[in-house]
N, C-alpha and C positions, 0 to 999 in steps of 0.2 A: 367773656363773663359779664353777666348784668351790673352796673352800679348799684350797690346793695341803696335803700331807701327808705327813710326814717318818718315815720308817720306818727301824726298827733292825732290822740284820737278821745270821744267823749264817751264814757262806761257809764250804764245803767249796772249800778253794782248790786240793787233790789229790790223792794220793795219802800223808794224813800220820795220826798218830796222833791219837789224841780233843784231846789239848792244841794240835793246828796248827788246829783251826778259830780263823775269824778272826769279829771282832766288826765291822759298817760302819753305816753312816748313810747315807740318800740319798732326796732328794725323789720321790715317785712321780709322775707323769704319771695326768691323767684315766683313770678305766678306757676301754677300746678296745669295741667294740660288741661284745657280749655278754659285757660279765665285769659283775662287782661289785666294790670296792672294800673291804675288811672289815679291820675289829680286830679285830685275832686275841685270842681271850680263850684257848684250851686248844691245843696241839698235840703232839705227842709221838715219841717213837723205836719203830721199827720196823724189823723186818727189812730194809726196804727200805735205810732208813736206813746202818746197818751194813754192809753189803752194799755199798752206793756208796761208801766209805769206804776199803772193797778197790778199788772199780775192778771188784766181780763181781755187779752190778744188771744183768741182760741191757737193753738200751735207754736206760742212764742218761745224760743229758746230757754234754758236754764241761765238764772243770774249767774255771773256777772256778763252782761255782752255790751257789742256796741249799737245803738239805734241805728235807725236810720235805711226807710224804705227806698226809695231813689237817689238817684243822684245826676250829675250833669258832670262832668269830666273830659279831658284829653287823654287818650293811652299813650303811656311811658315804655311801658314793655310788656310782650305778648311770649305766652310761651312757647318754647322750644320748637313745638310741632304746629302752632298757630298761624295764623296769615299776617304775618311780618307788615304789610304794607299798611297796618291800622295805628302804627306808631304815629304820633303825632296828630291823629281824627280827633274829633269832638264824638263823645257820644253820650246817650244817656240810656241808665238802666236800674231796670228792676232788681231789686234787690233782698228785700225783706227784710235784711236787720245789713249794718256794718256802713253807712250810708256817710255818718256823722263823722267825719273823719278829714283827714287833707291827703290823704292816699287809700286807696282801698284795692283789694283784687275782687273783680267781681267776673259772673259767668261771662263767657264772650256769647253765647246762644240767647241771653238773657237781656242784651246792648246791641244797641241803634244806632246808626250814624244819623248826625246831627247836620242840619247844612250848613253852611257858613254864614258869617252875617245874623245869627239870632242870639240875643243876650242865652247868660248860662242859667240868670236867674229868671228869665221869663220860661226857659224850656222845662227848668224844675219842674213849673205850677202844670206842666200839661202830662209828666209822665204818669202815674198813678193818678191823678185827678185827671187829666186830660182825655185819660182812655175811659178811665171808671164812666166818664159821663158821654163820653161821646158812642160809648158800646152799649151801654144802659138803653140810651136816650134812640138807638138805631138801629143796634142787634137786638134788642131785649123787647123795649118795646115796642120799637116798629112807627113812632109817628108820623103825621103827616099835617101836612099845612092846611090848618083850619084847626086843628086838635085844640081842646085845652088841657094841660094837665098842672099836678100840685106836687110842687117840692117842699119835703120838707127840712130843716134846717140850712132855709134859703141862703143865710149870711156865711156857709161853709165854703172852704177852698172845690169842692169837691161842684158845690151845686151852683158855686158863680159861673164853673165854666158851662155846664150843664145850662145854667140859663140862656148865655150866649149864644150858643147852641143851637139854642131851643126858638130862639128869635129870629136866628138866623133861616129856620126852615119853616117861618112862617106860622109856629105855634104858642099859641097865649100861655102866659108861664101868671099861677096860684102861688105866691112862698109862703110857708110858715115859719114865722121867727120871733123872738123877743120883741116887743114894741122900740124898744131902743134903735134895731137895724130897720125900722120901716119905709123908715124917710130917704135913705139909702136903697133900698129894695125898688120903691115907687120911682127914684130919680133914675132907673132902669128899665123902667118898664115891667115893672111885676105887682100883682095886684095880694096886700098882704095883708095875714092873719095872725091873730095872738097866737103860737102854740100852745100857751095854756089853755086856752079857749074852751071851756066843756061844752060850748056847740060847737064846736069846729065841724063838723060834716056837716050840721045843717047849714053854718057856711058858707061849706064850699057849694053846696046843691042850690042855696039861695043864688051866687055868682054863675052856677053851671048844671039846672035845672036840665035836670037826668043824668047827671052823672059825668065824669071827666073824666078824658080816653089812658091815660095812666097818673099812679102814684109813684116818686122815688120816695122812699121810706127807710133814712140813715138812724131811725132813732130804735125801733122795733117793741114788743111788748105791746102796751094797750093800744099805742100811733098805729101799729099794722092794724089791728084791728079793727080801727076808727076808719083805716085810709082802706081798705075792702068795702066800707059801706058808701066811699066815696064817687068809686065808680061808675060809671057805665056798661051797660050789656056790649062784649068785645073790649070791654077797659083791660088794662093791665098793672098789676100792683109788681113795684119793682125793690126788693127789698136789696138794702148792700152791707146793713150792718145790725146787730142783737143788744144795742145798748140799754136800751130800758130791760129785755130780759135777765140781765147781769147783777150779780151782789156788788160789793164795795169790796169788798178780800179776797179777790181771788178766787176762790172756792172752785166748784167741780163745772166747768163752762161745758161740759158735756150734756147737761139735764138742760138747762134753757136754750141751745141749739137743739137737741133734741127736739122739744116742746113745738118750738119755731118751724123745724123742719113738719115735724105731722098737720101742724095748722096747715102752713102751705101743700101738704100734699090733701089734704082732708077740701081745701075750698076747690082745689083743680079737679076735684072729683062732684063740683055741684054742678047739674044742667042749665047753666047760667050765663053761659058765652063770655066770662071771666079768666081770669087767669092771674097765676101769682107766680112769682120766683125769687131765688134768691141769686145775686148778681156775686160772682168770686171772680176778679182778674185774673187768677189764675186757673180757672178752668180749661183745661185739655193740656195743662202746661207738660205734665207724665205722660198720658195715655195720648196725647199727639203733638209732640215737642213741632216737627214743621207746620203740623196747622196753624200753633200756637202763633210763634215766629211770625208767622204770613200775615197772620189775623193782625198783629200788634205794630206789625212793619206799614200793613197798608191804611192802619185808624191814626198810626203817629204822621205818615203822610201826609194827609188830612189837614191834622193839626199844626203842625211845622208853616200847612201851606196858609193857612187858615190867620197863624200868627202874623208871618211874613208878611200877609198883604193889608193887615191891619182889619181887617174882618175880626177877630175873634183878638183883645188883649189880654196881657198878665193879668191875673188875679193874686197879688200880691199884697198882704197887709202888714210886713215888714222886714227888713233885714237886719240880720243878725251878724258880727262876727262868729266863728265857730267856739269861739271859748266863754263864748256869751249865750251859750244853749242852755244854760241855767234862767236866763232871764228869757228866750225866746219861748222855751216850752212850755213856761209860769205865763208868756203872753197867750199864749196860744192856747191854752186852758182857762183863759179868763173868761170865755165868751163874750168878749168885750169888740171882736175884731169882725173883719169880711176878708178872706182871700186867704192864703196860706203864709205861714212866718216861713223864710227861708233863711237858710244858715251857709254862710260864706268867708267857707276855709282862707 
């Protein structure tokens, strides 16, 4: 019989400020056929994060839950009918909410083996950010060396890696950020913009006269809009998030997706040599769980190798212990940061 195992964990109990998350304790139950059991060794805040906090995560669970979209971990124990031999691997996985914890059961379909020899807190920053941008930046839109294109909320966890990236295969990287992250931006090699800017496209078309071969566009609402005019004929607008479409309460996230989604199918129907999309990591995860798998197994690859050799580093802007997710998440909301706040059970 398994050592029963007591996990500490961090509850979003509603709709409250970073200081109402709650702290709890509570025995876990053997994992269920097909999860793993894992110690969470790194896990971190993200968008998603934040987002479910509003009550504006399209799909997020009913309060009370636990946050917490990835995580980085060892397996402790594997269920009954599972491959026994993962006990004691490093791995990291996708998760969606339960993340924020010092034990968690997560999908075993849904986790990676991790190689040895890489921090837990560096491999955080590449699962959900790492993929988001490196399948954006290569399944999505396809670049190629000589490209320019514009990111926008360059100082994000999600677009640091993305820029690295991006540099790496030889493409000139636009950010738009607060003036505050500029100095920062430039000491990387990105050439950057006010996003408040009300010329922003004539901007960017000043820098990249005829247009830039794609946009990533984390922020949505009038930014998609501006970032289509930014283009190029054969450009691609790479959308990953609806934040400007969004109220402040929660309210019905069905009508500003909505909205979002006929925009982008209304522009991919103009004879323009354009193109737009909306970027979801979990795309094909139901309707083709091995693609899925394969796709995530051979981009984390990548990444791992990427880190490993010092080509591509953490984009980290702070650690946290895990009972200090009340202050991490209030960091990480500040827009004050570059990198992702990671939390370490």
């Amino acid at each position: 019989m398994s050592d029963t195992i007591t996990a500490t964990e961090v509850v979003l109990p509603g709709l409250v400020e970073p200081d109402g998350l709650e702290i709890r304790t509570r025995q876990l139950p053997a994992p269920a056929a097909g999860q793993l059991l894992v110690r969470v060794e790194a896990t971190g805040v993200s968008f998603a994060e934040k987002s479910m906090r509003r009550g504006l995560y399209y799909g997020q669970p009913d309060f009370p839950f636990v946050p917490g979209y990835d995580l980085v971990g060892t397996v402790e124990q594997v269920a009954a009918n599972g491959d026994q031999s993962l006990v004691g691997r490093r791995v990291a996985s996708l998760t969606k909410t339960g993340g924020w914890a010092t034990h968690a059961a997560v999908s075993a379909r849904d986790s990676f083996l991790v190689p040895s020899g890489l921090d837990p807190a560096a491999v955080e920053t590449l699962i959900v950010n790492g993929i988001t941008a490196w399948q954006m930046l290569h399944r999505s839109a396809k670049v190629s060396a000589g490209d320019t294109i514009v990111v926008h909320g360059a100082n994000s966890g999600v677009s640091g890696v993305l820029i690295q990236l991006a540099h790496l295969a030889g493409v000139r990287v636009i950010g738009t950020a607060s003036p505050r992250h500029h100095d920062a931006l430039r000491a990387i090699g990105v050439e950057p913009i006010d996003y408040n800017d009300q010329e922003i496209v004539e901007r960017v078309l000043a820098l990249s006269p005829g247009g830039v071969a794609a946009v990533f566009d984390n922020v949505g609402g009038e930014a998609t809009r501006r970032s289509w005019r930014m283009l190029a004929k054969g450009g691609a607008l790479v959308c990953s998030a609806i934040v400007g479409t969004q109220g402040s309460n929660g309210g019905n996230l069905l009508i500003p997706f909505g909205k979002a989604v006929g925009q982008v199918m209304l522009w991919n129907l103009l004879p323009n040599g354009r193109s737009a999309s909306f970027y979801n990591i979990w795309g094909g995860h139901s309707a083709s769980p091995k693609e899925f798998r394969a796709r995530i197994e051979e981009d984390l690859a990548q990444l791992f190798a990427l880190l490993a050799s010092g080509a591509i580093s953490a984009n980290i802007a702070a650690r946290f212990p895990l009972t200090e997710a009340a202050a991490a998440l209030a960091l990480a909301e500040s827009r004050t940061t570059s990198g992702k706040v990671i939390l370490l059970p």
